[in-house]
N, C-alpha and C positions, 0 to 999 in steps of 0.2 A: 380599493384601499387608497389613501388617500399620500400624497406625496413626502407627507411628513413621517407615518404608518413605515415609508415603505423604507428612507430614509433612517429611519432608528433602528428598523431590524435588520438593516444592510451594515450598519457602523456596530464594532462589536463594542460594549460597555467594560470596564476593569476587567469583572472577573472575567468577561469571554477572553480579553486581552492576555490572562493569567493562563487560564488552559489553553488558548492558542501558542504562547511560548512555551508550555511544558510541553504540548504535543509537537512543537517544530524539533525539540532538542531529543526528545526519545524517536521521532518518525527516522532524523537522519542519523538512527543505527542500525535499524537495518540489517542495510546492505555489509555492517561492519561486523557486524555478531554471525551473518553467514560467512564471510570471510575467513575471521576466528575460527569455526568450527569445521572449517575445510579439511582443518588436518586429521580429525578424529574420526568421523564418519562421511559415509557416500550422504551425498544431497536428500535424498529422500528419506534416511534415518533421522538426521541431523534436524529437520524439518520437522518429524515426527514427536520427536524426542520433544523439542522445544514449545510444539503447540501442544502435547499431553501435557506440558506440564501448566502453560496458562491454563487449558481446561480446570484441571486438577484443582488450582488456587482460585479459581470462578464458582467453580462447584462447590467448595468447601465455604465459600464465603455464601455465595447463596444459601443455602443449606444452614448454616448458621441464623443468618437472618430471618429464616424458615420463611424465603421468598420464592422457593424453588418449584416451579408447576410442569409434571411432566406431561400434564395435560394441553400446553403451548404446544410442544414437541407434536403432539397425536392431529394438534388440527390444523396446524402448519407445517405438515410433513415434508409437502413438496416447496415448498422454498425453503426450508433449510437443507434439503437436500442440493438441491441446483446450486445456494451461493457453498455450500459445504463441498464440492466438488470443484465448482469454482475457484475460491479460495485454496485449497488442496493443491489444484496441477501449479495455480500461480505462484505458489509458494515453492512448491519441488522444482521449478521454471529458476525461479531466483535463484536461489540457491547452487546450481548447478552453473549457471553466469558468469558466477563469480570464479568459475573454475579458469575462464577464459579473460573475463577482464577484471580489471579493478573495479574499488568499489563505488568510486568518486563519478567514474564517467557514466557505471550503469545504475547508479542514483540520478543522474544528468536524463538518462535517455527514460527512466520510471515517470520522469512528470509528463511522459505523453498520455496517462492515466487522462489528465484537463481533458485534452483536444478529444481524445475519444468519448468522453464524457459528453463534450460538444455533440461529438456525433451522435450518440444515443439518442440525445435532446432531438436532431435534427431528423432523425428517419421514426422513432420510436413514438415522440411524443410530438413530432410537427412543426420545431422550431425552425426559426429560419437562422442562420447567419450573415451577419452583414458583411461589407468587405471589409474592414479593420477585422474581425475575426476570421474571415476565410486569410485573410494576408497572414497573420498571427500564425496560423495553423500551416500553409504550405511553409513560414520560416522554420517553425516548427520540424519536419516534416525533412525539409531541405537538413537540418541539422543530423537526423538521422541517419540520413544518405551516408551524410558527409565520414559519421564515424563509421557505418556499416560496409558501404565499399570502399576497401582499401586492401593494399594486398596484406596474406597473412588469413588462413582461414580462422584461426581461431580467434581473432577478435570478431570476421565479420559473423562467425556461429553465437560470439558470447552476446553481443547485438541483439540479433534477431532472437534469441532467446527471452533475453532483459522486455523489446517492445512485445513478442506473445502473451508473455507473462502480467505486462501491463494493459493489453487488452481484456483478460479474463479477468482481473482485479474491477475494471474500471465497470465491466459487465454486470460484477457483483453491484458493485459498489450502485450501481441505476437499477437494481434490483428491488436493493435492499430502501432506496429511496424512495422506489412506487409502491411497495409492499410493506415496509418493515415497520413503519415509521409507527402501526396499532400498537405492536405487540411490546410489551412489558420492557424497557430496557436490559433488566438484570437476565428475565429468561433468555430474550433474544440474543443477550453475549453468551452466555452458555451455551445456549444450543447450537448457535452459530460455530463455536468452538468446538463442543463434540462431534457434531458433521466433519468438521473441518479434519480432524484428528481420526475421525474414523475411515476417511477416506483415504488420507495419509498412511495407514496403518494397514490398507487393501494393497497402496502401493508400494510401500514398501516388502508387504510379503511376494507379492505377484514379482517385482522384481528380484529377488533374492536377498533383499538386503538387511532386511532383521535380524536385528545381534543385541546382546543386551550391550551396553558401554561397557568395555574391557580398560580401561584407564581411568582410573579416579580421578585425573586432573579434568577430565572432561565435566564433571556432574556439576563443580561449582559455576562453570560455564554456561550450561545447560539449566542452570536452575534461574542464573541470573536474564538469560536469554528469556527463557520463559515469560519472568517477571514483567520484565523490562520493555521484551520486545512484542511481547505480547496480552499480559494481563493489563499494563498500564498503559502502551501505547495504542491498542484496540479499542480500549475503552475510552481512552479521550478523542480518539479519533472518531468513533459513532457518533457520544457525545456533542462534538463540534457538528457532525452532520446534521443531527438533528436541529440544537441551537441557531446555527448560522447559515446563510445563503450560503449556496454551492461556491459563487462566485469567491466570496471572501476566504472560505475555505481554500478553495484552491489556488488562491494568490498566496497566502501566506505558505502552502505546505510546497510551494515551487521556490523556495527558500531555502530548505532543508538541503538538497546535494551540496551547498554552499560549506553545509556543517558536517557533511557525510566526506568530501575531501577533504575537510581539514585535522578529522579522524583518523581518514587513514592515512595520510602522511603521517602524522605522529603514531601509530599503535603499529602500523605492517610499511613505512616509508617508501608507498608510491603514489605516484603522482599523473593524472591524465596528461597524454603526450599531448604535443599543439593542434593534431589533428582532432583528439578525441573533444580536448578545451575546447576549441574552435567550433565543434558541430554541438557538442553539449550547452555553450553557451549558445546559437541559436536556438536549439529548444526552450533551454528557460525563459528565450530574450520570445519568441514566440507566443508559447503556453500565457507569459505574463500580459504580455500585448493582447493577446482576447480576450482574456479572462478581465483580466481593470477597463477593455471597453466595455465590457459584459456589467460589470456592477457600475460602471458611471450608468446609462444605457437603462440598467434596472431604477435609479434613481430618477429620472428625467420625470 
């Protein structure tokens, strides 16, 4: 491919500009919508609840369309099983994080999704990293530390929770980029969704925690969660994968904690302490540093 080739589909045009700003501004809720629904249910309900119901609005809209093939599902079973499990613990993972920190810092410590991304790249598929990206990645890295040990166990449990949870994300996500890229966009979010949910829905009964919603102020929550943090911001997120280099991808979506503490100051008024700031902004200052040498790098 030739320098100009490589150069147009590394720079994104309007509309990719247009769905990369919708998806910066739905990605960095998140961590705010598990917040929100901390008080109503245990993480794994809460989880459940909110991915049945994107499923739900995927399937109904497929289905309408009359785009719906359950014959995707039969001969792709084992990848939507693995990223459906995947997706599943990382999502019960988040959730639960949030119990111990806010939402601002383990948005901060989530964009270590890049760097392992890197990694995959670099054992999986053979890439190398230079040193502007190996440096990138120990800042990276070094930020983690910084927020994780400190005294106080439950920030350093809500931590390490927030980075497990971003390794099996990011697992998927290298998954779904070697494998996924054939299959039907519309099937492959539903199905990705129903795995998702169905595994959810193993863990929540395995641990006890299935209950219908006993409070009605939960459902409008839950419905908007769904929508929001799932129907629309899944789907633009694939979306962008497929369209756009990894790279640009993930420079723009290490933006988003930026909008995810500015959330929760205003909706739950807190705020990462200097240490949390401190280590989180190495992360992003990191994660951004590889990643933009990475797409200069791809254009050469």
């Amino acid at each position: 491919m030739q320098k100009s080739q490589l150069a147009a589909h590394a720079a994104p045009n309007g509309q990719a500009i247009s769905l990369l700003a919708l998806l910066l501004l739905v990605d960095s809720l998140h961590f705010v919508f598990a917040r929100a629904l901390l008080p109503y249910f245990a993480p794994t309900l809460s989880s459940l609840f909110v991915m049945g119901v994107g499923a739900l609005e995927v399937g109904l809209y497929a289905a309408h369309r009359r785009q719906l093939r359950w014959s995707s599902l039969g001969q792709h079973w084992g990848f939507f099983v693995a990223i459906g499990f995947l997706i599943a613990a990382s999502t019960v993972l988040t959730y639960t994080a949030v119990r111990y920190i806010d939402a601002g810092t383990a948005s901060m410590l989530g964009k270590m999704s890049t760097l392992f991304s890197l990694g995959f790249g670099l054992l999986w598929l053979r890439e190398r990293l230079n040193a502007v990206q190996m440096g990138g990645a120990l800042l990276a890295v070094a930020g983690v530390f910084l927020i994780t040990f400190q005294p106080g166990s439950y920030f350093q449990l809500g931590s390490l929770v927030v980075v497990a949870s971003t390794f099996m994300y990011a697992l998927h996500t290298a998954i779904v980029k070697r494998y996924g890229g054939h299959i039907d966009f519309l099937n492959f979010f539903f199905f990705r969704l129903l795995a998702t949910t169905a595994f959810l829905l193993l863990f929540a009964v395995a641990m006890g925690d299935f209950t219908w919603p006993a409070s009605p102020a939960a459902w409008p929550l839950l419905l908007l969660a769904g929508t929001v943090d799932v129907a629309i911001s899944r789907s633009l997120y694939y979306l962008a994968l497929r369209r756009l280099t990894m790279s640009i991808h993930a420079i723009v979506l290490t933006v988003s904690p930026v909008a995810t503490v500015l959330w929760s100051l205003l909706l739950f008024g807190t705020f990462p302490g200097p240490r949390e700031l401190l280590g989180g902004l190495a992360v992003l200052a990191g994660v951004l540093l590889a990643t933009l040498y990475r797409s200069r790098s791809g254009q050469a």
